[in-house]
C-alpha positions as CSV (number, residue, x, y, z in Angstrom):
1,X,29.4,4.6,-101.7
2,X,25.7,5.8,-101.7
3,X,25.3,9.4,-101.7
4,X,22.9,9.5,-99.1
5,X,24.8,8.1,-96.6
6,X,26.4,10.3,-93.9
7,X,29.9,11.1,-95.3
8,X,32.5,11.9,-92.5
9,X,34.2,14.7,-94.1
10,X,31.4,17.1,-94.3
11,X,31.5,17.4,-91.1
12,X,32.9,19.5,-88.5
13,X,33.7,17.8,-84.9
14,X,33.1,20.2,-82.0
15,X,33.8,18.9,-78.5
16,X,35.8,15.8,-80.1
17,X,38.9,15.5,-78.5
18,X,41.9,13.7,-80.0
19,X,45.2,13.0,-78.0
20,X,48.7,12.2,-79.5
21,X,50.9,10.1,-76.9
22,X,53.8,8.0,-77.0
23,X,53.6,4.3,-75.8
24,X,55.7,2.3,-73.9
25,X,57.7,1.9,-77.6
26,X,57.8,5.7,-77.7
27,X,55.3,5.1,-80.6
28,X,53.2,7.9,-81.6
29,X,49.3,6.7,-80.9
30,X,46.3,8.4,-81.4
31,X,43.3,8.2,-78.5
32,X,39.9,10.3,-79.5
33,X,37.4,11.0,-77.3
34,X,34.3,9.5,-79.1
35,X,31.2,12.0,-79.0
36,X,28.1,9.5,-77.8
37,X,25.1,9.8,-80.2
38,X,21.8,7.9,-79.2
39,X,19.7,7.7,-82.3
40,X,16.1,6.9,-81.7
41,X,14.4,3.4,-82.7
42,X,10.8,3.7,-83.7
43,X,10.4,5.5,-86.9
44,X,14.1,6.7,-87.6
45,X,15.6,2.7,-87.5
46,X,12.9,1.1,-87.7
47,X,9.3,1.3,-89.6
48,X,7.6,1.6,-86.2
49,X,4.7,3.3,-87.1
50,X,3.7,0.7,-90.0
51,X,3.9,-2.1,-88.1
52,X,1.5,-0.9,-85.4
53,X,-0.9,0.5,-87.9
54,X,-0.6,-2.8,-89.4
55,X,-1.3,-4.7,-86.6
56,X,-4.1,-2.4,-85.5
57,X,-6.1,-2.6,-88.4
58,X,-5.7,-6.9,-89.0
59,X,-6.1,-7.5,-85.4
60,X,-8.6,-4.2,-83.6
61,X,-8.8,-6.0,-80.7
62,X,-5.2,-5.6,-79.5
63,X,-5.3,-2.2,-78.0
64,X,-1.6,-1.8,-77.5
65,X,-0.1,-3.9,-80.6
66,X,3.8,-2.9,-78.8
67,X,2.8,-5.1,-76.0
68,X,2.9,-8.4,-78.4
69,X,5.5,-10.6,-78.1
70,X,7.9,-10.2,-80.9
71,X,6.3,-7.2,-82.0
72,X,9.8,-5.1,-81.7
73,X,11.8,-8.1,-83.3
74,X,10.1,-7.8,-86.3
75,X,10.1,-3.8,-87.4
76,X,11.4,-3.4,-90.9
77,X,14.3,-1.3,-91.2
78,X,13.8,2.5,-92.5
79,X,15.8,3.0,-95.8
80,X,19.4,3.4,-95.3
81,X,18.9,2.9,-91.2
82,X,21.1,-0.1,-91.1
83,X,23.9,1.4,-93.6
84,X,24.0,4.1,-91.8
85,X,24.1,2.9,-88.0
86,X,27.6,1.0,-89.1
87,X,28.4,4.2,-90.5
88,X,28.4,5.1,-86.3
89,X,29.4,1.8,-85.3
90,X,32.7,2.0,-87.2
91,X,33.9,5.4,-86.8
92,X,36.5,6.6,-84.5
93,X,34.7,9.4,-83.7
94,X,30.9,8.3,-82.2
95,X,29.9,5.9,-79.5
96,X,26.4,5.3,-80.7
97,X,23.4,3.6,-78.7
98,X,19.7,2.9,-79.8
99,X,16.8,4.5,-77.9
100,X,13.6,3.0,-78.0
């Protein structure tokens, strides 16, 4: 695993609730309460910033280079922002969304 990556046991849960019940089997399950984390687009996902510097400088005309089509579609990915969005994605613990 790569050692900047979030890892899961360093940290500690506050306000994360997790409920043992039995089922209809009287099964012992498991039911957390996920903590929701929004995690900002422009310059923590994606290389916002470069891309409308970018654009500014080969095209000086287009005062608002955000407003192109396909402009968003294109943003490279900050280093480790995709590994560590499924880090979020598959946990038990967070209900991310993306903020832009």
């Amino acid at each position: 695993m790569n050692p900047n990556l979030l890892n899961i046991n360093d940290w500690e849960f506050k306000g994360v609730y997790c409920f043992v019940s039995l089922n209809s089997q009287n099964s012992l399950y498991l039911t957390v309460d996920k903590k929701v984390v929004y995690i900002d687009m422009d310059d923590v996902l994606c290389n916002y910033s470069k891309a409308h510097k970018k654009t500014l400088e080969d095209n000086p005309e287009i005062l608002f280079p955000q407003s192109q089509p396909g402009f968003f579609e294109n943003l490279e990915p900050m280093s480790n922002a995709i590994e560590s969005f499924h880090f979020f994605l598959k946990s038990d613990c967070f209900d991310p969304f993306i903020l832009t």
